[in-house]
VOGU-3710 file (C-alpha; in Angstrom, 3 decimals, decimal comma):
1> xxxxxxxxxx> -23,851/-3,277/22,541  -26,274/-4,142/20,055  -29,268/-6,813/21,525  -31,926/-7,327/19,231  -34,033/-10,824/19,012  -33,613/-13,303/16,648  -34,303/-12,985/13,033  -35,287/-9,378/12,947  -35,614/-7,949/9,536  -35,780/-4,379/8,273
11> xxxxxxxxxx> -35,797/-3,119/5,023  -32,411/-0,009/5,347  -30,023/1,880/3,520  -26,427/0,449/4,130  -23,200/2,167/4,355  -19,782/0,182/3,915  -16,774/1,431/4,516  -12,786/0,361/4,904  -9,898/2,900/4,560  -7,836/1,655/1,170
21> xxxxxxxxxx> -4,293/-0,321/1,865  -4,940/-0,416/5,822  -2,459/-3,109/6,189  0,361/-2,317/4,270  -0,256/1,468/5,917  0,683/-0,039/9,511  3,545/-2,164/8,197  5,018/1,438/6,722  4,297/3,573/9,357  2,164/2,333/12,237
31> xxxxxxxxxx> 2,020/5,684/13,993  0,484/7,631/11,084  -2,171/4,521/10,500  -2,954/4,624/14,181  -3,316/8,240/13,575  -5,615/7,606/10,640  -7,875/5,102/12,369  -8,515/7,822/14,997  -9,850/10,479/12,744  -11,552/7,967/10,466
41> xxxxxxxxxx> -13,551/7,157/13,637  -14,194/10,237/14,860  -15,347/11,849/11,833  -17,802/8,168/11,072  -19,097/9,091/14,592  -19,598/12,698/14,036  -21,553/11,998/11,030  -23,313/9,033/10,634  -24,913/9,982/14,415  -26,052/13,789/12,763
51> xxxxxxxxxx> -27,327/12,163/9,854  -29,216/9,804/12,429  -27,598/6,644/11,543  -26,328/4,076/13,017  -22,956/2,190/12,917  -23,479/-1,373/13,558  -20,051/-3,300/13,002  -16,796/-1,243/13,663  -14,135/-3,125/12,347  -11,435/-0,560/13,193
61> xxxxxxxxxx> -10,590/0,267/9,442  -14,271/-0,040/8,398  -17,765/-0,495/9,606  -21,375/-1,270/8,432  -23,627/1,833/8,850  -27,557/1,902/8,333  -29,875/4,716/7,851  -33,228/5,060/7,469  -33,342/6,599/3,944  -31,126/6,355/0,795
71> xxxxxxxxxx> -31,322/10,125/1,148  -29,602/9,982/4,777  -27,044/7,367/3,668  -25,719/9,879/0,721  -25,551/12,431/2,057  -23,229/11,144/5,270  -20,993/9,009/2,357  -20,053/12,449/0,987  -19,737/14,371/3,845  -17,424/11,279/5,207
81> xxxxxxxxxx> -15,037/11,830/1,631  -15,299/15,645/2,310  -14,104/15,424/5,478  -11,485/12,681/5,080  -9,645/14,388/2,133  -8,837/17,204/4,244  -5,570/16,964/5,988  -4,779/14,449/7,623  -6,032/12,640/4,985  -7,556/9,229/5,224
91> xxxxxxxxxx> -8,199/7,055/1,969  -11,412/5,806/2,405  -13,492/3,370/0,139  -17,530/3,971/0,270  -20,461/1,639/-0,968  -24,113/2,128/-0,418  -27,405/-0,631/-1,156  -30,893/0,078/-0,178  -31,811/-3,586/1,102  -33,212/-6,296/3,575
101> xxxxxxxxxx> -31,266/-6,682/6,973  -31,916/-9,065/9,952  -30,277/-9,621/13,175  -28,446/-13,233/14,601  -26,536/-13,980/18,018  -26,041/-9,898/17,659  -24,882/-10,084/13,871  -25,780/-8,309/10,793  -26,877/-10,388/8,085  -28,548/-10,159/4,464
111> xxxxxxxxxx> -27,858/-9,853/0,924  -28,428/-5,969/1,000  -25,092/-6,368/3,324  -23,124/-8,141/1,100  -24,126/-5,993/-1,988  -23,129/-3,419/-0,481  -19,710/-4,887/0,512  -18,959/-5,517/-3,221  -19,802/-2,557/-3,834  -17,275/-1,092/-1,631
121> xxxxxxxxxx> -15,088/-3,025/-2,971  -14,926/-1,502/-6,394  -14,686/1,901/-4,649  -11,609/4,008/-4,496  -9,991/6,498/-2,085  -12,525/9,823/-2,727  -15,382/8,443/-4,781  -19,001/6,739/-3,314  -20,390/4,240/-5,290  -23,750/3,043/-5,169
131> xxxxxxxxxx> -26,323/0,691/-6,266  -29,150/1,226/-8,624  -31,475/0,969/-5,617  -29,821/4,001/-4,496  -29,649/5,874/-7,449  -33,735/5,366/-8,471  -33,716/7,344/-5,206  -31,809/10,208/-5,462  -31,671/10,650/-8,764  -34,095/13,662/-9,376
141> xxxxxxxxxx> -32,575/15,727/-6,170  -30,512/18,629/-7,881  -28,400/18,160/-4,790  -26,656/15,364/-6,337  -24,949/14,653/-9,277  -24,544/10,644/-10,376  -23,140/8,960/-13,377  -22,826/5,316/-14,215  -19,204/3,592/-13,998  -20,417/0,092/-15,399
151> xxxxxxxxxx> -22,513/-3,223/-14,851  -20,453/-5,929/-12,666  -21,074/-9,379/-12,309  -20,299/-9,485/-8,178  -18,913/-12,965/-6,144  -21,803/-15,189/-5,147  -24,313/-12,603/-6,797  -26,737/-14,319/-9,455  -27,076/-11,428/-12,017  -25,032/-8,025/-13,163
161> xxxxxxxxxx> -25,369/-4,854/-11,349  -25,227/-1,656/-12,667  -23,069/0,869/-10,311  -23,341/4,534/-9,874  -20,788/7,406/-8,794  -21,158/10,712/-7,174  -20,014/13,038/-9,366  -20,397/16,477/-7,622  -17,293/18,553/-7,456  -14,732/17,339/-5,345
171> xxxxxxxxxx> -15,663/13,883/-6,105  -13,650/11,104/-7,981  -15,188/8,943/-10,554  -13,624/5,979/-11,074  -12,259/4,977/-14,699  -13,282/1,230/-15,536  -9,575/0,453/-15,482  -9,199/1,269/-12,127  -11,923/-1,031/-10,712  -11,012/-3,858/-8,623
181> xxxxxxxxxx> -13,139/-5,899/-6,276  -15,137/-8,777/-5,327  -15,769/-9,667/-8,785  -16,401/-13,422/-11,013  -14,044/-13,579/-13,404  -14,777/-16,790/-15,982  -12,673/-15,514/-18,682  -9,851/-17,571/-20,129  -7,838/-14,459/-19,481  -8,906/-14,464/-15,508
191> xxxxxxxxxx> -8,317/-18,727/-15,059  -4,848/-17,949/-16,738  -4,233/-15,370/-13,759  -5,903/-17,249/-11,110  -3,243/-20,484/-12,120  -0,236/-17,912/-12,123  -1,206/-16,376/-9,115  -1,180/-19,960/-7,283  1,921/-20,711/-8,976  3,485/-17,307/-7,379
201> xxxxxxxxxx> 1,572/-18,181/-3,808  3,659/-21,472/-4,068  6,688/-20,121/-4,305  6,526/-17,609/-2,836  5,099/-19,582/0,239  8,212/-22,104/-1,032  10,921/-18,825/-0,130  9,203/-18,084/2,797  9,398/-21,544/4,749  12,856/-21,497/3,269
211> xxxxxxxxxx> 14,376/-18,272/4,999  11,932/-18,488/7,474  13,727/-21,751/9,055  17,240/-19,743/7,856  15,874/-16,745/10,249  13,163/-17,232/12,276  14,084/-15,172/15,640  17,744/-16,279/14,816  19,264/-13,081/17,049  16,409/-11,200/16,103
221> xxxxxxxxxx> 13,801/-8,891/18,656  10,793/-10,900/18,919  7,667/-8,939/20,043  4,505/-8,977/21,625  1,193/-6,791/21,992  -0,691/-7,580/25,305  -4,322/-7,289/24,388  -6,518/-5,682/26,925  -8,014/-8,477/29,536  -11,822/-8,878/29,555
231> xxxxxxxxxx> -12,374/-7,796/33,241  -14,995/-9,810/35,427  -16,270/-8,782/39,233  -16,003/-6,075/40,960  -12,951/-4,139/40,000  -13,538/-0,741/41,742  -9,597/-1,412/42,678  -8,860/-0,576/39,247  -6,355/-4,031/39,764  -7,661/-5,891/36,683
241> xxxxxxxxxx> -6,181/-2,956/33,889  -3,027/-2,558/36,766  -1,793/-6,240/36,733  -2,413/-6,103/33,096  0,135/-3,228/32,722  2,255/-4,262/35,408  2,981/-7,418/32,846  3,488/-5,300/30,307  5,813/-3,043/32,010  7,973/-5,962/33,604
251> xxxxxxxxxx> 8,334/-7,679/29,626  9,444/-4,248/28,490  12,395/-4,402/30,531  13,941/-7,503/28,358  16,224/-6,612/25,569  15,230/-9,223/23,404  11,364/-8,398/23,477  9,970/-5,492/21,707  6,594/-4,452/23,740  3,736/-2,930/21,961
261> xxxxxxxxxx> 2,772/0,051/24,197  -1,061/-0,571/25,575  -2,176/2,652/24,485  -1,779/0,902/20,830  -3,089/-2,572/21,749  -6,288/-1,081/23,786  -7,453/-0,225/20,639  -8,605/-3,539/19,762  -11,354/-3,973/22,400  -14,253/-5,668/20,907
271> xxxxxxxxxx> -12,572/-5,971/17,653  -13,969/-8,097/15,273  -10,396/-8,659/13,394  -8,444/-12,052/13,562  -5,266/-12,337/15,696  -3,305/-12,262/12,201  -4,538/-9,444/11,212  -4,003/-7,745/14,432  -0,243/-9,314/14,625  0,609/-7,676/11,024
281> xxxxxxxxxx> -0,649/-4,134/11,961  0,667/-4,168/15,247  4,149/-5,817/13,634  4,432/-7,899/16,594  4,980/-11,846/16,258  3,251/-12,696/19,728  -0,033/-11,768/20,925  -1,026/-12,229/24,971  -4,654/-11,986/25,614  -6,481/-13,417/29,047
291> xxxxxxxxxx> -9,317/-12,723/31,388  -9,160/-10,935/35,164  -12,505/-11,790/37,889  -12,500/-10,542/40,969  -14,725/-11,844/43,812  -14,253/-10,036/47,113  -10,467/-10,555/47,979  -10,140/-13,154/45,551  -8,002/-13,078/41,710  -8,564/-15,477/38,964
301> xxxxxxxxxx> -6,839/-14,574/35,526  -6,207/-16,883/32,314  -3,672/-15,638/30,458  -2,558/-17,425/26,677  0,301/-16,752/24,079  -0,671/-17,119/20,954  1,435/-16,924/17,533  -0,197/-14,591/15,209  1,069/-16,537/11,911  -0,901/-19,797/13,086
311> xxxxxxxxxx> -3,098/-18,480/15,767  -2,091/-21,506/17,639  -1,826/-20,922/21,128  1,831/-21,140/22,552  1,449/-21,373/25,761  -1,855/-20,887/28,021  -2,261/-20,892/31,911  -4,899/-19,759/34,956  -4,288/-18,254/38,240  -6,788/-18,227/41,306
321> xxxxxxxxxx> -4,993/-16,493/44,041  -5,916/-14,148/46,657  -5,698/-9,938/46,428  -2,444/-10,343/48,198  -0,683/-12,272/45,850  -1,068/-9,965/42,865  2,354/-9,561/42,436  3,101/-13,384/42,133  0,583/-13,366/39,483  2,204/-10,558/37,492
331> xxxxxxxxxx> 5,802/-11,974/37,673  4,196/-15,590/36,779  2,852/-14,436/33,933  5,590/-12,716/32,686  8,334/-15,634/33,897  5,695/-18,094/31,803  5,382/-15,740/28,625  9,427/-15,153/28,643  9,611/-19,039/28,811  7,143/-19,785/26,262
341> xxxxxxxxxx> 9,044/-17,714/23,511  12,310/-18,794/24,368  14,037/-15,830/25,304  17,750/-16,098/26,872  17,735/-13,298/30,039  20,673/-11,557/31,389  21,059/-11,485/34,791  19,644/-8,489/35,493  16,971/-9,083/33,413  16,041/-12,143/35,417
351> xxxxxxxxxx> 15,689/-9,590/38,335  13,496/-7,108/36,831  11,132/-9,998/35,726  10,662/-10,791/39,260  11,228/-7,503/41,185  8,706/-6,075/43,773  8,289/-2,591/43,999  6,118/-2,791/47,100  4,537/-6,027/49,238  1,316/-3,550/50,434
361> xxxxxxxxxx> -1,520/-4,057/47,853  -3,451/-1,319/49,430  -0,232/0,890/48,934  0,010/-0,544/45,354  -3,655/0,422/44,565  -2,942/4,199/45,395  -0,485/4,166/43,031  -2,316/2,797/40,618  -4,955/5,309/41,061  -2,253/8,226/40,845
371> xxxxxxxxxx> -1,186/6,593/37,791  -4,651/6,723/36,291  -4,815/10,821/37,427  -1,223/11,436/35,968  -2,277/10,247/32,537  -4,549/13,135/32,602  -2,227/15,842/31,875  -4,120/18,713/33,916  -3,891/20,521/37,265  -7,101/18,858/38,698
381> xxxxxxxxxx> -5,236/15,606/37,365  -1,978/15,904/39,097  -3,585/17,585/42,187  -5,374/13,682/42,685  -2,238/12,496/41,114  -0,334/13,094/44,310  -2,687/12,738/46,820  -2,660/9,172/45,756  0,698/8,726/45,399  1,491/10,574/49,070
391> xxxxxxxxxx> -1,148/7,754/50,592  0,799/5,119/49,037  3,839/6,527/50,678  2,048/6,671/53,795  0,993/2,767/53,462  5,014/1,828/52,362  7,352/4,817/52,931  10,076/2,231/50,898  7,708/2,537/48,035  10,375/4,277/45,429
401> xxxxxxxxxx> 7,878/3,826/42,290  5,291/6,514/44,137  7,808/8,763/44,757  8,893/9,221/41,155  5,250/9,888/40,149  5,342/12,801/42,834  8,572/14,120/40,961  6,500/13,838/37,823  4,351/16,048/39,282  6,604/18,836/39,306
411> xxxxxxxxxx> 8,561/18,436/36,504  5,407/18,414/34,349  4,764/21,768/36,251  1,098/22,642/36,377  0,469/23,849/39,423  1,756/27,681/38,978  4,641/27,247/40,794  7,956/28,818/39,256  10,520/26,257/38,292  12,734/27,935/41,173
421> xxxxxxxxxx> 10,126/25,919/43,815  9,241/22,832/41,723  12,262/21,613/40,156  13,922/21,198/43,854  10,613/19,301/45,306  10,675/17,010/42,000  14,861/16,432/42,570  13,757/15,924/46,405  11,028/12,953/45,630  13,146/11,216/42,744
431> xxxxxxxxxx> 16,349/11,207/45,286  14,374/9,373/47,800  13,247/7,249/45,585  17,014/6,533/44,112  17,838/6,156/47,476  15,747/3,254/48,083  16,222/1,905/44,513  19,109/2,958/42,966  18,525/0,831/39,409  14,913/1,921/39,082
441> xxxxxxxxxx> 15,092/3,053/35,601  11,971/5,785/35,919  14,013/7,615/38,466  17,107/7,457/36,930  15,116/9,332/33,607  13,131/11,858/35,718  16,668/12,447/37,624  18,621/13,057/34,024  15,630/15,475/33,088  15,824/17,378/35,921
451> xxxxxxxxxx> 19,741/17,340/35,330  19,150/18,865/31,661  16,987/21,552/31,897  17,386/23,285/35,683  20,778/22,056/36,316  21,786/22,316/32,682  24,740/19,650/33,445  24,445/17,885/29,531  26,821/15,445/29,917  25,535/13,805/33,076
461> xxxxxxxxxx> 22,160/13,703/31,395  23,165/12,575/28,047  25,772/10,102/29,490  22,694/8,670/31,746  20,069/8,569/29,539  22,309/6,778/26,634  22,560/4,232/29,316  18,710/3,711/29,804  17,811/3,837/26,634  20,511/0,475/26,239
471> xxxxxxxxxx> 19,552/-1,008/29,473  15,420/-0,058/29,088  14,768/0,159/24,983  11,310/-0,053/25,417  11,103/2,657/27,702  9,839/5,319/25,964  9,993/8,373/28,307  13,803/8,195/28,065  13,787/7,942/24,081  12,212/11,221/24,158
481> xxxxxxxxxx> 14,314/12,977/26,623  17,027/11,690/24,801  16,165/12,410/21,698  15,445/16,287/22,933  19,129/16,585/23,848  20,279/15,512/20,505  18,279/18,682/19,463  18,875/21,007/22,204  22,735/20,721/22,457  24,696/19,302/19,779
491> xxxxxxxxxx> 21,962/20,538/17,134  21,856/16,704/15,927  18,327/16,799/14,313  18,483/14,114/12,521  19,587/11,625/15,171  17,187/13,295/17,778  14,223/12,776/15,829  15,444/9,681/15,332  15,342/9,067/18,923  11,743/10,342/19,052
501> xxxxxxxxxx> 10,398/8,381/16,569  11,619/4,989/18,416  9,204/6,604/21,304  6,964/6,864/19,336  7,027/2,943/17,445  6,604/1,638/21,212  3,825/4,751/22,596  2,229/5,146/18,835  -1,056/6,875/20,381  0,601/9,333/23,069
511> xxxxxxxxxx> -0,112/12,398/22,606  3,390/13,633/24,147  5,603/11,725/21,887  2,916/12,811/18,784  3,755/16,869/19,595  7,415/16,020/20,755  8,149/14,646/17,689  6,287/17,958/15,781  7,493/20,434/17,663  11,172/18,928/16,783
521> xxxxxxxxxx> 10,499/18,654/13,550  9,732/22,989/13,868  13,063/23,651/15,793  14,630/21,187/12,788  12,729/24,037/10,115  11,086/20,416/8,926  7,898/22,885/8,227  6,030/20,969/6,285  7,085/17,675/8,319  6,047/19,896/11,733
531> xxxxxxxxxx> 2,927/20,653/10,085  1,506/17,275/9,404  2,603/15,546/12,570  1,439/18,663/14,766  -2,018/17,867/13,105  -1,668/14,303/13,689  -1,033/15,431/17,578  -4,519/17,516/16,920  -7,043/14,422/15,272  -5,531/12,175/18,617
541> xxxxxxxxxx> -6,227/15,152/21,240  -7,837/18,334/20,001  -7,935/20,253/23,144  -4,002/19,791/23,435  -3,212/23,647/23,500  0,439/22,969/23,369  0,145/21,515/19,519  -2,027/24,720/19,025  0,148/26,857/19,735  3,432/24,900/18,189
551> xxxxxxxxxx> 1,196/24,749/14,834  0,402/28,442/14,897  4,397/29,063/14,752  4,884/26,533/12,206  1,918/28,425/10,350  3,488/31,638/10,963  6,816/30,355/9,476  4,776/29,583/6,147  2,884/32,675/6,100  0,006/31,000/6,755
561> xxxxxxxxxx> -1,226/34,154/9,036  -5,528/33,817/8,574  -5,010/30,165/9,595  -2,211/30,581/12,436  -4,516/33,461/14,057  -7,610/30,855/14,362  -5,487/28,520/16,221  -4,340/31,115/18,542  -7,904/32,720/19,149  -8,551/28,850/20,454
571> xxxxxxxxxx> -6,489/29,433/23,139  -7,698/30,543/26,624  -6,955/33,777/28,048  -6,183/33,059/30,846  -6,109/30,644/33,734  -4,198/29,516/37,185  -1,235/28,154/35,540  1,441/30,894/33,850  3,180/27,426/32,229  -0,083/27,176/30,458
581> xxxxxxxxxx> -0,612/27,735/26,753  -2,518/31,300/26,347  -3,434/33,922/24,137  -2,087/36,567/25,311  1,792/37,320/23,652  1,373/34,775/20,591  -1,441/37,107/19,760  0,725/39,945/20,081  3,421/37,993/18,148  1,411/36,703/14,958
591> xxxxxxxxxx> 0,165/40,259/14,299  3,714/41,634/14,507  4,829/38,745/12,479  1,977/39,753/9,768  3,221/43,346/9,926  0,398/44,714/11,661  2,600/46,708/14,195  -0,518/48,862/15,525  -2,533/45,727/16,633  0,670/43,686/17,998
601> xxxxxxxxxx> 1,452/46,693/20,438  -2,182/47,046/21,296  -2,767/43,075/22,333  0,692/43,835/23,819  -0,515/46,365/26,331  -3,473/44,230/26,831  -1,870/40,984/27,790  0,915/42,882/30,178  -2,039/44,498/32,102  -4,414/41,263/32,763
611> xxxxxxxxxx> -1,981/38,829/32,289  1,705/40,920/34,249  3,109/37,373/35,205  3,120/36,038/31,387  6,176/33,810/30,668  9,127/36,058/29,918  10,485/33,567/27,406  7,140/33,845/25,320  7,343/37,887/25,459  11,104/37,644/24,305
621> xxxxxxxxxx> 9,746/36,391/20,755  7,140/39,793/20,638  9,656/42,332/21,495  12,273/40,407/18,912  9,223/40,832/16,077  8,721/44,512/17,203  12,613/45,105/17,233  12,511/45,895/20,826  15,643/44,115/20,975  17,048/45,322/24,425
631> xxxxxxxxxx> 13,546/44,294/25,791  13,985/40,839/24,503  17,509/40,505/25,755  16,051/41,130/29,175  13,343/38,751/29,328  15,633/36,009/27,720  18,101/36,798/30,744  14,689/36,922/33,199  13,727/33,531/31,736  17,500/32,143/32,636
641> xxxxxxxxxx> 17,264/33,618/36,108  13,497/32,124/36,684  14,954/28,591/35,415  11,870/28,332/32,767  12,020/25,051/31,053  12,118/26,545/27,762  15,208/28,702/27,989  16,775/25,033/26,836  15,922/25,706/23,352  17,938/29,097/23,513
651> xxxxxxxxxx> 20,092/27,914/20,632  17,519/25,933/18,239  14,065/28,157/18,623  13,661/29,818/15,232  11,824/33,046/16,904  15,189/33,685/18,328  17,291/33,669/15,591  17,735/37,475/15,517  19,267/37,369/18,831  21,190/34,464/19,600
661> xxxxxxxxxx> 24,779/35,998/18,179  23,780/39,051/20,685  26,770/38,811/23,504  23,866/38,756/25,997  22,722/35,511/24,680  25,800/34,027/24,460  26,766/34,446/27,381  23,410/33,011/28,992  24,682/29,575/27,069  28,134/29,773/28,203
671> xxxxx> 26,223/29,643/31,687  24,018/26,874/30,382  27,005/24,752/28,756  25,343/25,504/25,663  27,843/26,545/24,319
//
């Protein structure tokens, strides 16, 4: 956090930013604007930091940058556009002043900031505009190319301006016509469109109140974001961010409520953007925001409702309890927010709202902590994973909720175990816990996974999951497992992705719904569609080996080989896990693919002799390229007999088409019901 004292001026060159049609981006498609936000702020970090600048308001689609030199400030502006017209693309608008600055209760203030805002405002997606400040500046540096656009009479600014554009290659220049901004208009022409733009507002304010009262959550799904609580005290429990989620997690269970997942809403810490704003790009009519301080074994949270059209709070309460009670406070909260909007429960929603999963807070912080390890998606992760969750069991052995995070542990296999060992101690753990609970709807989906893909019974899963996805809609996990059976069985693309995509509306930021959703978009031969989302995947985690991998097939299916091969050589070589992403035989397979037959055979030999326990599924797709065919028939039937999670896609996996009439295969999905 910024602290500076009072009044402190300096004389610096200022950066503005704001991505172009933010708002009307998340009301489209909220996933791809989350998506957006990410790699705007990554690559603002990346940059403005090497160009030793510094970003002093982040306002999530924007931010106000200063540097020391007008030299330092142009150069980051066009190395932001460079960056952000690459794919994913981000439409950014950039404006740059050389003025005075000075500091206020930790605010930014000046004219040089609000020149620079109007500036900005003119700008559009892929040009930088500057001021004349600026341009006295860098004008005789043959690095940079500038040409005038115009002079511009700015809001609340006493005389014209003359603004400048970069006009090196790549850049866009704006054409007078296309200028828009933050502009005094005392024309005859601009009063006549001021008065017909009120008249519009009017009525179109007029329809709004009128269907409004026709509609407003007349049988419609109300929903509600749950911003993250400022946390106070000691918290080394981790039970502040756990009680918020808990909340969250008990209001996804009603019907009638959609729930903004808090990956999506914990974006908005520290945000300097209204509740309105934040209700419209989070399409949610409801926003719950509150406070958590602990004090030795003591619990006081505020919690309010607030209606993002008015920002008028709803409803607004406080609750000073001890540790112990932490579950009353997380079913009051909920019971009180349910109340406050109205919402008619069904029975059995009325005893989710209030259900108790455990009494044992020290049980319930174990979990939490497992939870928190789980998210991490790596061995170390699930190793502490389910030591937490096992002392949780220890503390209540009735404690069904920890035992389906140790199935998750094995089904999300990491630990080198074959499937043969983990799938039965993942079905062990989620029967206990469906013995204890038998409606708890995260068993129920780990038990239908486990059903699909080592059991292979299809209709049990399908038939079960159709039912959670009724009974839970805002439970993500069993929109994408659902949605993978539309693609895996009955070849339903369209209606799996579907599925996928209504994970992703409630989980916009996960980075397992982003490459689900790509990777099904592949098996769909959606290339270009597989492409862009698998990148998406990429700009949220780029580590995530899996998308790497996915992507270099997708790039392989283009021809794309110089690009695919890149991705692959990013992959390790090796490491404890065989149900890791490697090197290795997508190596081999992308230099068979680009007819280099020599070099596939040699990375072949290569991978067989350090790697000999590679995935046999993976090697079926070499020998296929190589036309080894009898080779690949055997590893497909290895992979069956090994129960390797992939063998699933047997009848959708493009690498396989050359196979999958062979009466080997078929009969492999006769076994699987398949067929």
């Amino acid at each position: 956090m910024l602290v500076m004292q009072n009044q402190n001026r300096r004389l610096a060159a200022i950066l503005f930013t704001d991505i172009v049609g933010y708002t009307a981006m998340m009301q489209k498609d909220e996933q791809e604007a989350v998506v957006a936000t990410q790699r705007y702020i990554s690559v603002l970090k990346q940059f403005v930091t090497s160009h030793d600048g510094e970003i002093l308001n982040d306002y999530g689609d924007g931010s106000l940058c200063t540097f020391q030199s007008a030299t330092q400030a142009i150069r980051c502006a066009m190395e932001l556009q460079r960056q952000l017209q690459m794919e994913p693309k981000v439409p950014l608008r950039v404006g740059l002043h050389v003025g005075e600055i000075f500091f206020e209760g930790g605010k930014v203030f000046g004219d040089g900031v609000n020149v620079a805002s109007r500036i900005q405002s003119l700008s559009i997606a892929g040009s930088v505009l500057f001021s004349t400040e600026i341009n006295s500046k860098i004008k005789n540096q043959q690095e940079f190319k500038s040409v005038p656009v115009g002079r511009f009479h700015f809001k609340n600014v006493d005389e014209p301006m003359e603004v400048f554009a970069i006009a090196n290659d790549g850049f866009i220049v704006p054409r007078k016509k296309q200028i828009e901004g933050k502009l005094q208009n005392t024309s005859q022409r601009g009063k006549l469109i001021i008065v017909a733009s009120l008249v519009l507002g009017i009525l179109s304010f007029i329809m709004y109140r009128y269907y409004s009262r026709q509609n407003h959550f007349a049988g419609s799904e109300q929903s509600i974001a749950i911003l993250p609580f400022k946390i106070f005290g000691s918290n080394k429990d981790n039970l502040g961010e756990g009680l918020v989620e808990d909340i969250l997690i008990r209001l996804s269970k009603i019907k009638e409520i959609k729930v903004i997942s808090n990956r999506s809403s914990n974006r908005y810490v520290n945000s300097n953007k209204s509740l309105k704003e934040i209700g419209e790009e989070l399409s949610v009519t409801s926003i719950v925001m509150g406070s958590v301080q602990q004090i030795e074994n003591r619990l006081r949270v505020t919690a309010q409702l607030i209606d993002c059209k008015t920002e008028k709070t709803i409803w607004a309460d406080d609750f000073n309890k001890d540790i112990v009670q932490v579950f009353d406070i997380q079913t009051e909260v909920a019971i009180q927010i349910v109340n406050a909007l109205k919402t008619k429960l069904t029975t059995e929603e009325k005893k989710e709202l209030s259900k108790r999963y455990t009494d044992n807070v020290d049980a319930y912080k174990f979990y939490r902590k497992g939870r928190g390890f789980w998210d991490k998606r790596s061995p170390e992760g699930y190793d502490s994973a389910e030591a937490n969750y096992k002392k949780a069991i220890e503390l209540d052995p009735d404690y069904a909720l920890a035992y389906v995070g140790l199935a998750d542990c094995y089904t999300y296999n990491l630990k080198g175990l074959s499937q043969l060992v983990a799938m039965p101690i993942a079905s062990d753990y989620v029967n206990k816990a469906l013995l204890i609970d038998s409606t708890l709807g995260e068993a129920i989906t780990t038990s239908a996974f486990i059903k699909a893909v080592f059991d292979y019974d299809f209709e049990y899963a399908s038939r079960t999951l159709e039912k959670v996805t009724t009974s839970y809609p805002n439970y993500s996990l069993a929109h994408i497992y659902y949605g993978n059976y539309f693609v895996q069985v009955p070849r339903n693309y369209e209606k799996g992705i579907n599925e996928i995509k209504k994970a992703l509306r409630l989980d916009p930021l996960s980075i397992q719904v982003n490459y689900v959703l790509g990777r099904n978009y592949y098996f769909a031969n959606r290339l270009d569609s597989a492409e862009s989302q698998l990148r998406k995947t990429l700009v949220l985690n780029p580590k995530y080996d899996l998308a790497k991998s996915t992507l270099a097939h997708v790039l392989l299916a283009k021809k794309n080989y110089s690009e695919a091969m890149k991705l692959i050589q990013e992959l390790p070589t090796s490491g404890p896990s065989s149900f890791q992403e490697y090197q290795g035989s997508l190596l081999s397979y992308a230099y068979a693919l680009s007819g280099d037959i020599v070099k596939a055979n040699q990375e072949l030999r290569k991978t067989l002799t350090e790697n000999p326990n590679q995935l046999p599924y993976n090697l079926a797709g070499v020998y296929i390229v190589l036309k080894d065919y009898q080779n690949a028939l055997s590893r497909i039937e290895q992979a069956y007999e090994m129960r390797e999670v992939s063998v699933v896609f047997l009848k959708v996996d493009p690498v396989l088409e050359p196979i999958r009439n062979e009466p080997r295969v078929k009969a492999i999905m006769k076994k699987m019901q398949l067929e």
